[in-house]
C-alpha positions in Angstrom: 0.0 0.0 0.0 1.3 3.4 -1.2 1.7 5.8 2.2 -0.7 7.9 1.0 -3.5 6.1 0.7 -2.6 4.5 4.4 -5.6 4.8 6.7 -3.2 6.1 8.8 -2.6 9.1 7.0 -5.6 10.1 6.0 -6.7 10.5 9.1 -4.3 12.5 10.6 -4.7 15.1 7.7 -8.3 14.9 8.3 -7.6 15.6 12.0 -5.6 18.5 10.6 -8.5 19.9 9.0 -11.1 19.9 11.4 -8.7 21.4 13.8 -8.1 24.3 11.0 -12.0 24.4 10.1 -12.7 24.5 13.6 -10.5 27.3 14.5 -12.0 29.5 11.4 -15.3 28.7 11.8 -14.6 30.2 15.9 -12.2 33.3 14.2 -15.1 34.1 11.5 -18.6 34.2 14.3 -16.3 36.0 16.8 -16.3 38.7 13.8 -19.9 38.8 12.5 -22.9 39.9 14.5 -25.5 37.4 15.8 -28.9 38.4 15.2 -32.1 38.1 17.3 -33.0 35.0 15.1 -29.2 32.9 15.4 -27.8 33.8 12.3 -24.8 35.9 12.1 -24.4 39.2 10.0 -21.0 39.2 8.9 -19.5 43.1 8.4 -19.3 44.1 5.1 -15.4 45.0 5.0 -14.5 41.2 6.0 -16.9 39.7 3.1 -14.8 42.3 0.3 -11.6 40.9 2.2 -12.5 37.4 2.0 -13.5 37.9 -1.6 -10.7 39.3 -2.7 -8.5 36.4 -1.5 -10.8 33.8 -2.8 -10.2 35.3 -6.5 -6.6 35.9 -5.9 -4.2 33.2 -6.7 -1.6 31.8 -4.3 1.2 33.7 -6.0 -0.4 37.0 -6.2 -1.6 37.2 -2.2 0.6 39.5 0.0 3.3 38.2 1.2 1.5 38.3 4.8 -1.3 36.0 3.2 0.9 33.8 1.8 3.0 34.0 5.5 -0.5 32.6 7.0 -1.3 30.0 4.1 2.2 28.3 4.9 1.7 28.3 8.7 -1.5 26.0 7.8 0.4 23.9 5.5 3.0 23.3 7.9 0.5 21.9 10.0 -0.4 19.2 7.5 3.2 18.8 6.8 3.9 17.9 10.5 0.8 15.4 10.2 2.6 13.3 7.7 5.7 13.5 9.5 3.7 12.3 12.4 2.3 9.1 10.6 5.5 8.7 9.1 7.6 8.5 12.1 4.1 5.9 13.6 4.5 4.1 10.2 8.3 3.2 10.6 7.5 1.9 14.8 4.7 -0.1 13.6 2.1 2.5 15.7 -1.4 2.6 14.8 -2.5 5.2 17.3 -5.2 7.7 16.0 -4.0 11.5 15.5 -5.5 13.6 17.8 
């Protein structure tokens, strides 16, 4: 079985993420406004921020958005290392 395709590794990226969704999903209501009815009104210079990255490719963000874009990557990078390194022991403890 190619290392890629281990269980293993899939679901420590998937671990990786939820932790990431997690954390934005926490980031983005802590920024918006909750109405009487539950739903959040997000402010209106975030959505043309967020807009503006999503049609922006990679190599044309700031150097500051690309800064944050690594930082995630390097989380899944230290995932893989992490099954990796279980891989090679013979571990088949679940990411957490």
């Amino acid at each position: 079985m190619d290392f890629l395709d281990s269980p293993e590794v899939l679901e420590a990226l998937a671990a990786v993420e939820h932790e990431r969704w997690a954390h934005w999903q926490s980031y983005l209501h802590n920024q918006c406004s909750r109405q009487p009815d539950g739903s959040l009104l997000m402010p209106a210079h975030l959505v043309q921020r967020w807009q503006r990255q999503i049609e922006t490719p990679y190599a044309k963000l700031s150097e500051e958005e690309r800064a944050s874009d690594r930082e995630q990557a390097i989380e899944y990078l230290s995932a893989l290392r992490t099954s990796v390194d279980r891989l090679r022991d013979g571990s088949s403890e679940s990411p957490q």
